[in-house]
C-alpha positions as CSV (number, residue, x, y, z in Angstrom):
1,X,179.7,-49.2,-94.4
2,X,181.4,-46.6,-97.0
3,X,184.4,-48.6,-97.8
4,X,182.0,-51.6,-98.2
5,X,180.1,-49.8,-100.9
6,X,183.3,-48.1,-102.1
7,X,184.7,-51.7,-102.8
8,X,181.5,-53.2,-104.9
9,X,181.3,-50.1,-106.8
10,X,185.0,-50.3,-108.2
11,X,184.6,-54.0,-108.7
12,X,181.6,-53.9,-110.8
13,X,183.1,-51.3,-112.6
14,X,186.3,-53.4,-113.3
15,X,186.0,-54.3,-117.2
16,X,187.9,-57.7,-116.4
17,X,185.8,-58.7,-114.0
18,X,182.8,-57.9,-116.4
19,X,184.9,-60.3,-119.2
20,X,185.4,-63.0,-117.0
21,X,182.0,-63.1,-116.0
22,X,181.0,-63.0,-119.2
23,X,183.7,-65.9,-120.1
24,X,181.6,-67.7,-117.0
25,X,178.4,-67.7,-118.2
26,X,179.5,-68.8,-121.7
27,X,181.1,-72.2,-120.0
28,X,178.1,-73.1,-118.0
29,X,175.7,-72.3,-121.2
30,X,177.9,-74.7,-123.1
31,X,178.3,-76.9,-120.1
32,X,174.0,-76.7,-120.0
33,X,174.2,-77.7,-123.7
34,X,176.2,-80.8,-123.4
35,X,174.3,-82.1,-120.3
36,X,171.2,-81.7,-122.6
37,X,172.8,-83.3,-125.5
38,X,173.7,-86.0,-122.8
39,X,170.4,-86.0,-121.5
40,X,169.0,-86.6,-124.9
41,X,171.2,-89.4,-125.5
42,X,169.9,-90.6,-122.1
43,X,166.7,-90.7,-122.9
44,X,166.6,-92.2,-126.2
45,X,166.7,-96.2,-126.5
46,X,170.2,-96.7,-128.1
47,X,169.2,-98.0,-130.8
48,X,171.8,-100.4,-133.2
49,X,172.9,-98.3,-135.6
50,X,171.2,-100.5,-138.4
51,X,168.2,-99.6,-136.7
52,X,168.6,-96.1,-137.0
53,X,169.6,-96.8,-140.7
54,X,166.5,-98.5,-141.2
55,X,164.2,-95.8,-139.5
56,X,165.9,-93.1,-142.0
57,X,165.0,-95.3,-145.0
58,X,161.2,-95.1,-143.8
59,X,160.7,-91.4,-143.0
60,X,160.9,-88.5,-145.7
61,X,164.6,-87.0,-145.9
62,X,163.7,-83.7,-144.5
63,X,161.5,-85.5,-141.2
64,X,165.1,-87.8,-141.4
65,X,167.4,-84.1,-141.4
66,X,165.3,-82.9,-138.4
67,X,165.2,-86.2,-136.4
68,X,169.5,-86.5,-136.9
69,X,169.7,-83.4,-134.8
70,X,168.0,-85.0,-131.4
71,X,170.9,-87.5,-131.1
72,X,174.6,-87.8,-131.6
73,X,174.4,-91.0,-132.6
74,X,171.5,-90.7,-135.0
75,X,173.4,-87.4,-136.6
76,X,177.1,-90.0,-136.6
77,X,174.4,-92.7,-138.8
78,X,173.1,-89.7,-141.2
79,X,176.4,-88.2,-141.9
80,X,177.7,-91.5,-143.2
81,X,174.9,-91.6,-146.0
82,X,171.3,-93.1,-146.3
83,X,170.6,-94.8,-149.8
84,X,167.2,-93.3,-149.5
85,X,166.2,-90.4,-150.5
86,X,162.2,-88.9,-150.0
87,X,161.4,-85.0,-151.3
88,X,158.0,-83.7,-150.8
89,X,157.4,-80.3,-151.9
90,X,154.1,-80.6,-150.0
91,X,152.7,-77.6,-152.0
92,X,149.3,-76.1,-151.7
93,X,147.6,-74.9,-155.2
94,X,145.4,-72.8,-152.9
95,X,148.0,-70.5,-151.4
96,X,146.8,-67.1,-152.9
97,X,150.2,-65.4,-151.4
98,X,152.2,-65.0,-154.1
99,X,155.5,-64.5,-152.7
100,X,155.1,-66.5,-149.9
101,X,155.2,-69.4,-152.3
102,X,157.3,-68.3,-154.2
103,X,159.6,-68.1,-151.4
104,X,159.1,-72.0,-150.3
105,X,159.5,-73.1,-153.6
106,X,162.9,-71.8,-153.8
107,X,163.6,-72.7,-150.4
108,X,162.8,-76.2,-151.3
109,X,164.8,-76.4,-154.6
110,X,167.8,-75.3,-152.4
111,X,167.0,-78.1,-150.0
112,X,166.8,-80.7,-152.7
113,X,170.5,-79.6,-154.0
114,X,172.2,-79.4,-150.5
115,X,171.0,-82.8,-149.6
116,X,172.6,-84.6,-153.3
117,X,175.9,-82.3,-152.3
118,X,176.2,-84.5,-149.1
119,X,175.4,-87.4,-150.8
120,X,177.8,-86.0,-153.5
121,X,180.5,-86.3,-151.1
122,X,180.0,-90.3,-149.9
123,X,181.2,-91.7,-153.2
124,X,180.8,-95.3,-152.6
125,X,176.7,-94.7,-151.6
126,X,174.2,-96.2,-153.9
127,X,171.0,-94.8,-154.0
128,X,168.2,-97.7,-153.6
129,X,165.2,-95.2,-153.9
130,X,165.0,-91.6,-154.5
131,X,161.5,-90.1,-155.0
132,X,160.5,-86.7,-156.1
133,X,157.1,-84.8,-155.8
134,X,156.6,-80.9,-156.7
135,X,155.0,-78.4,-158.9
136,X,156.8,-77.8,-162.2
137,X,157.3,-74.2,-162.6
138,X,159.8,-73.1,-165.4
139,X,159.8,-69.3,-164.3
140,X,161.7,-70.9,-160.9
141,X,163.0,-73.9,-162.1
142,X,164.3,-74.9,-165.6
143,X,164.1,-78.2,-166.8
144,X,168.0,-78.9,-166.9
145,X,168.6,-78.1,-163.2
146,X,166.3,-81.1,-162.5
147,X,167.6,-83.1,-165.1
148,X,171.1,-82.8,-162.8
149,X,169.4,-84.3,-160.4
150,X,168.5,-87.3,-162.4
151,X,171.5,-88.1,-163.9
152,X,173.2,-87.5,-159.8
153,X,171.1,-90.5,-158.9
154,X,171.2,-92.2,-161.9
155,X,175.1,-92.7,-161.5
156,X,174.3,-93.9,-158.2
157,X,172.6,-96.7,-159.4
158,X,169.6,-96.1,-158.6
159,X,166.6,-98.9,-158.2
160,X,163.7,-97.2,-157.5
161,X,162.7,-94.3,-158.6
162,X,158.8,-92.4,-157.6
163,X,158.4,-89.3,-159.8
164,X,155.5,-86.7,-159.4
165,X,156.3,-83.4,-161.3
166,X,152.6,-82.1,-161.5
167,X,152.2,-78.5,-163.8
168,X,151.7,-75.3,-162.6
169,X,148.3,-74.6,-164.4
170,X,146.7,-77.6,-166.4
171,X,145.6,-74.3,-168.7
172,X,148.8,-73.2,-170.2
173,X,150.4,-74.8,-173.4
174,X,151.9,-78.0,-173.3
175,X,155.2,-77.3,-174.3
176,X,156.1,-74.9,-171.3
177,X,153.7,-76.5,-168.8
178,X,154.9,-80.5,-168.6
179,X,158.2,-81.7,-167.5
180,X,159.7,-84.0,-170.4
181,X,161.6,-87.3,-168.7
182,X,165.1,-87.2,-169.4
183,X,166.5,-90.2,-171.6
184,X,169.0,-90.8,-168.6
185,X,166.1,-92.0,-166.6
186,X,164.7,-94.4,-169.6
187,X,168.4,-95.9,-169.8
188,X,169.0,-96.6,-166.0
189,X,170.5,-100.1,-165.9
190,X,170.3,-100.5,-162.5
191,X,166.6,-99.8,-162.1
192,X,163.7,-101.8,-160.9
193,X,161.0,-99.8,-160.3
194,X,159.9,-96.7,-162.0
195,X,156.7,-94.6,-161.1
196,X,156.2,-91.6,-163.1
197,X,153.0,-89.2,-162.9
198,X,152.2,-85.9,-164.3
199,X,155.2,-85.6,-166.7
200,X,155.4,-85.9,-170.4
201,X,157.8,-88.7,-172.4
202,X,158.9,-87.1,-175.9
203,X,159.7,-88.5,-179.5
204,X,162.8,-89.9,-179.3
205,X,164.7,-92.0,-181.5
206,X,166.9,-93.6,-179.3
207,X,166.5,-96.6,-177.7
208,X,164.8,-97.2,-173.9
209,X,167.0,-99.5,-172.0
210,X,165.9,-100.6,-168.7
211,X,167.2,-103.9,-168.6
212,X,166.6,-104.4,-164.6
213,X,163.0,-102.7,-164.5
214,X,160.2,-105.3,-163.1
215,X,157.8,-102.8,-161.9
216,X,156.8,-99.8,-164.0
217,X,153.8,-97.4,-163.1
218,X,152.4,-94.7,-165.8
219,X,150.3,-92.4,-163.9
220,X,148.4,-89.1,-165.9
221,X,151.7,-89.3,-168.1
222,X,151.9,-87.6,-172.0
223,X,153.2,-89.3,-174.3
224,X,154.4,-87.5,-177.8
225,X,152.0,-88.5,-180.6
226,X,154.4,-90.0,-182.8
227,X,156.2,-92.3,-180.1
228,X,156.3,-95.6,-180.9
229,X,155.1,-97.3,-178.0
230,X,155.7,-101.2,-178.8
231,X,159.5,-100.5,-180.3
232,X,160.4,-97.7,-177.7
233,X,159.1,-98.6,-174.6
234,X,158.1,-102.1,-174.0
235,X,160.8,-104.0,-175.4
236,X,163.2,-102.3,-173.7
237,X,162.3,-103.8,-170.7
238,X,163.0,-107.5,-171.0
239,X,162.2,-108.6,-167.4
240,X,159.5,-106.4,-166.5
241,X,156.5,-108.6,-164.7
242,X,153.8,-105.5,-164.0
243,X,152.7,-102.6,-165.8
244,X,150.2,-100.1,-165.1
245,X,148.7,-97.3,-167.3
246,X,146.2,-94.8,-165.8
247,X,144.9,-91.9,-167.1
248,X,147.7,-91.9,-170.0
249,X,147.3,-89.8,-173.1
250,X,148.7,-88.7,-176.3
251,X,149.9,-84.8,-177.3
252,X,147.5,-85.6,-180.4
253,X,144.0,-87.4,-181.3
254,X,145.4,-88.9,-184.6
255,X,143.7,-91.5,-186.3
256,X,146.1,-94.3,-186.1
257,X,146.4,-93.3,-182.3
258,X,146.6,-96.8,-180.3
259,X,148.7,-98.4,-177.5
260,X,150.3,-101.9,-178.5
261,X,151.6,-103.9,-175.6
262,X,154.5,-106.6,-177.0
263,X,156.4,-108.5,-174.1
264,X,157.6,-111.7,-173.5
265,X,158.2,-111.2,-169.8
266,X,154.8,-109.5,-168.7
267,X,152.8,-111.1,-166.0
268,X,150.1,-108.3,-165.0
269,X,148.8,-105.7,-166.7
270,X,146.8,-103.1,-165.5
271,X,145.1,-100.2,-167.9
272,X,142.5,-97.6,-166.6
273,X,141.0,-94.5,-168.0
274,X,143.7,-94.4,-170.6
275,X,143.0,-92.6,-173.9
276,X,143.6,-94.1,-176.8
277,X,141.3,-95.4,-179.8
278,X,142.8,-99.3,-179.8
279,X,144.5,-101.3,-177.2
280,X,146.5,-104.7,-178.4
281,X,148.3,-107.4,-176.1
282,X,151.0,-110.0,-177.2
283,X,152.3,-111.3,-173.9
284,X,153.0,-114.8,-173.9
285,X,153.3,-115.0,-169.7
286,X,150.3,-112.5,-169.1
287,X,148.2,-113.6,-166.5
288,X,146.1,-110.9,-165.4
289,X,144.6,-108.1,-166.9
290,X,142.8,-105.6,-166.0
291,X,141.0,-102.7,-168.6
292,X,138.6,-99.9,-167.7
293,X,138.2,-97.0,-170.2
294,X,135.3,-94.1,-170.3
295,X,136.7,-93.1,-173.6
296,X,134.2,-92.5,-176.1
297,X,136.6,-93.3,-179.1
298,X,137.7,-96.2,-178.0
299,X,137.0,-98.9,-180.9
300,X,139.5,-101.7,-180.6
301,X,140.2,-104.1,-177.6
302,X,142.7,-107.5,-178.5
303,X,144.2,-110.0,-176.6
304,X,146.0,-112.1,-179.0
305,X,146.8,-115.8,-179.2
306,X,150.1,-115.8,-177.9
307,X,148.4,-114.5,-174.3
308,X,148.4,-118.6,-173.3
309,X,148.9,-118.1,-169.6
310,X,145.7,-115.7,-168.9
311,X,144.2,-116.8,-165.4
312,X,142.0,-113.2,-164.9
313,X,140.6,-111.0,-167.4
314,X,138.1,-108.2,-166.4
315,X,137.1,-105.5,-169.3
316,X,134.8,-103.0,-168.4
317,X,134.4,-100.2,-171.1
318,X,131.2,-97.5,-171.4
319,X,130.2,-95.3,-174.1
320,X,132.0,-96.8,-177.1
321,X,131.2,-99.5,-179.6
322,X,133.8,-101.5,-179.2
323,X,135.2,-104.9,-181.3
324,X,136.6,-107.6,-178.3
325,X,139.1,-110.1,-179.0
326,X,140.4,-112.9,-176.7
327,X,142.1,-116.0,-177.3
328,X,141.0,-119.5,-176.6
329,X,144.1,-121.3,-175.9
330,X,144.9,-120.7,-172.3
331,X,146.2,-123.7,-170.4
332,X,145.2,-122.3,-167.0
333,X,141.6,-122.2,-165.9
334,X,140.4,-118.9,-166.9
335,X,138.3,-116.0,-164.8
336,X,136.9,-113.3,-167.4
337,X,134.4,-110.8,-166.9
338,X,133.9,-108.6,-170.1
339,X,131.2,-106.1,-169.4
340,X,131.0,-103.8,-172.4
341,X,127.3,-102.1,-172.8
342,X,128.0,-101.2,-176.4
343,X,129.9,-104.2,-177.5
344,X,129.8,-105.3,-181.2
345,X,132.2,-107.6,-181.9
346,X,133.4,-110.9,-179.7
347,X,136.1,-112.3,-180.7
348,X,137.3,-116.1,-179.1
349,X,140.3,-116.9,-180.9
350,X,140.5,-120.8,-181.1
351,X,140.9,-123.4,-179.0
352,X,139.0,-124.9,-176.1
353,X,137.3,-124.4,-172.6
354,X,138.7,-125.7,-169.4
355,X,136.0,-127.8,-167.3
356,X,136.6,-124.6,-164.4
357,X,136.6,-121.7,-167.2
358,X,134.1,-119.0,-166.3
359,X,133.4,-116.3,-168.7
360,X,131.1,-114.2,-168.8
361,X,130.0,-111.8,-171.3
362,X,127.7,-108.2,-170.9
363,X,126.4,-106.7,-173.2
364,X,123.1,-104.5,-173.6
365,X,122.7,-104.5,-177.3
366,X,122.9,-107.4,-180.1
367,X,126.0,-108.3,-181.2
368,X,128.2,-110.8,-184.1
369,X,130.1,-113.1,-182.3
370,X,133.1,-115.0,-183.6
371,X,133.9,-118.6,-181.6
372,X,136.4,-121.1,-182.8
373,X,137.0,-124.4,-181.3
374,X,139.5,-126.9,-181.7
375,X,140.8,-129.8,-180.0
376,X,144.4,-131.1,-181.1
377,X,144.5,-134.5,-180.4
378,X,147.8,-135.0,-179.4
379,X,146.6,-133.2,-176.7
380,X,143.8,-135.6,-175.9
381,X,145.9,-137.9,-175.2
382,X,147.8,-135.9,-172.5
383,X,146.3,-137.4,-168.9
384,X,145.8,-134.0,-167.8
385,X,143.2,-133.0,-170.5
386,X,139.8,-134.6,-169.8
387,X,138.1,-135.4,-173.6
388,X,135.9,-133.1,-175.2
389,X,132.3,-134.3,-173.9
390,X,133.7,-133.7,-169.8
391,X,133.6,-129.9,-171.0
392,X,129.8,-129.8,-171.6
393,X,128.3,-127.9,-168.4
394,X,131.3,-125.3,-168.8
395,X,130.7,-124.4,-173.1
396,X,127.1,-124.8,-172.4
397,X,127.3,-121.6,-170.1
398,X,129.4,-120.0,-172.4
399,X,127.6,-120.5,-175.0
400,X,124.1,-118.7,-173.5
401,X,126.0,-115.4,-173.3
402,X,125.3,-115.3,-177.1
403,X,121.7,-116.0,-176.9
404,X,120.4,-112.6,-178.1
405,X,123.0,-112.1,-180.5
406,X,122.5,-111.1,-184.3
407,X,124.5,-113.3,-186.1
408,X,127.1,-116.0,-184.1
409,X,129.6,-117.8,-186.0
410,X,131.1,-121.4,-185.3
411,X,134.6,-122.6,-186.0
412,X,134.7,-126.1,-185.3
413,X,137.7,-128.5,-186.1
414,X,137.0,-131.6,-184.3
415,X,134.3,-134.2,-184.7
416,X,133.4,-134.4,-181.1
417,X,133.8,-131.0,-179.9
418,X,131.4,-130.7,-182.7
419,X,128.5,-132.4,-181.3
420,X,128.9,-131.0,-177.8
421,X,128.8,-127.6,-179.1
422,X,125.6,-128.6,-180.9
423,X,124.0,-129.8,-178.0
424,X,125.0,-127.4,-176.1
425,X,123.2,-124.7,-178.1
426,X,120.5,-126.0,-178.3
């Protein structure tokens, strides 16, 4: 029994014997790793590799990060680049520690920059979406570290691009507080789609250019006082179909403040709690728009004759006196709704009603209306028009949302449509 013990004594103390042990356990932990990789592998569905692509296009890039890990294969398909990129800083106003957010913010501004160097480093990607939400805080971040970023996926081409950069405290002064868009974003020739909130476009006098854009989405942005809207923005974008402005603003409540809307490509228009004092349209291939304001100082809405194509109109507007203009000539049965309590002044702009026209007109106190109708008869003569007296029922109705008004007015250029509208007001 004593040379027994003798001889496991003296090999436990033999320092080889302790390495290669060691060296042991270190090969059957790895080996226990790869059978768990393995087993991974196993048990996820192997998937097409397109699949996987396509799943990574849907999820944000850091859920996308964590998910590549699980799988070889998934981790192959990330590595090789996903033209999608999704970064949420997914901050909490309400966080009263300090550091601790202090410390995630800079943790996710690092995340942000190690995800475009990979990107950086598959030349041929194109980026079809990159979107962006975080606080802006210039004590962390300065404003040209995230331009970089911008102009990164910019040269990528990028067609979509979803921008949230909300301020820090909506307190502080506007110069330090709001991010200001880059001009390499408002000259991206590749894009389509551009949604911007929170962030603040400056005077500039260069050009926009966003030749590709069709979709473009103004969300609690700032613009500079003295921007010109119609020249700068608007026709710049030559093939942009919808537009949407919500709870928009100037830097400055001047008194020639106003929005004016000037595109031949424009098919919807959407505009709501936006503040400005007038509101003009000249769209030729409008079809829809839609305009809600609460703004007290809002005196001017317009609609001008060139807006032919109008299918839907609905204007609601409280707590301003407001003057409402709206052409007449639109060659598509119209759907309007203009509810305005404090409306003054209405506005039809020549022309003629369509037998399945509906418009309807609110307003709580007396009003001076303005109606012109004319009837070209070349265009009587066109087998699609029916002649004047078919329209009765449909300018009768319109006609009886002026019944309580002060003062209406009648523009009449045809004989006929003359004696319907007289017999219709009666």
């Amino acid at each position: 029994m004593v040379p027994s013990k003798r001889r496991q004594i003296c090999s436990n103390a033999n320092p080889n014997n302790k390495r290669l042990k060691k060296q042991d356990q270190t090969k059957e932990g790895e080996k226990q790793v790869d059978r768990n990789a393995m087993a991974v592998d196993t048990l996820l569905p192997h998937l097409p590799d397109l699949i996987v692509h396509k799943i990574f296009r849907l999820i944000p890039t850091k859920l996308a990060i964590r998910s590549a890990i699980v799988s070889k294969q998934w981790a192959t398909v990330w590595s090789l680049g996903v033209p999608l990129l999704d970064f949420d800083d997914e901050g909490d106003s309400t966080d009263h520690d300090g550091d601790n957010l202090v410390r995630r913010k800079l943790l996710f501004i690092d995340f942000v920059e190690n995800c475009l160097k990979h990107c950086e480093k598959n030349k041929p990607l194109q980026l079809d979406s990159f979107r962006l939400r975080m606080r802006y805080d210039s004590e962390l971040i300065g404003a040209t570290r995230i331009d970089k970023w911008f102009s990164f996926v910019v040269d990528r081409c990028v067609k979509e691009l979803d921008i949230s950069i909300q301020r820090k405290d909506d307190n502080d002064p506007v110069e330090r507080t709001y991010y200001c868009i880059p001009h390499t974003i408002l000259n991206a020739q590749f894009l389509t789609s551009l949604n911007l909130e929170h962030v603040r476009i400056p005077e500039s006098n260069d050009l926009i250019s966003l030749p590709s854009l069709k979709t473009m989405s103004l969300n609690a942005v700032l613009f500079d006082c003295c921007i010109d809207l119609d020249r700068s923005l608007w026709m710049g974008c030559p093939s942009i179909e919808h537009l949407s402005l919500v709870s928009c603003s100037f830097s400055s409540l001047e008194n020639w403040w106003q929005i004016a809307v000037k595109n031949s490509s424009l098919k919807f228009l959407q505009v709501m709690y936006c503040k400005c004092k007038s509101f003009q349209v000249e769209a030729e291939n409008l079809e829809s728009f839609i305009f809600t304001s609460d703004f007290s100082q809002l005196e001017f809405i317009r609609l001008f004759r060139e807006c032919v194509k109008l299918k839907y109109i609905n204007v609601y507007a409280q707590h301003a006196k407001i003057n409402f203009g709206m052409p007449g000539t639109c060659r598509d049965n119209v759907k309007a709704t203009i509810d305005i309590p404090n409306l003054q002044v209405f506005d039809y702009d020549g022309g003629y009603l369509l037998p399945n026209d509906v418009i309807s007109v609110k307003a709580r106190n007396p009003l001076i209306a303005f109606i012109k109708f004319n009837w070209d008869d070349e265009e009587v003569l066109d087998p699609t028009f029916l002649p004047p007296w078919t329209h009765f029922p449909t300018w009768r109705y319109f006609l009886q949302n002026f019944d309580c008004c002060n003062k209406v007015v009648l523009d009449i250029r045809h004989d006929a449509v003359a004696e319907v509208c007289v017999f219709a007001h009666c």
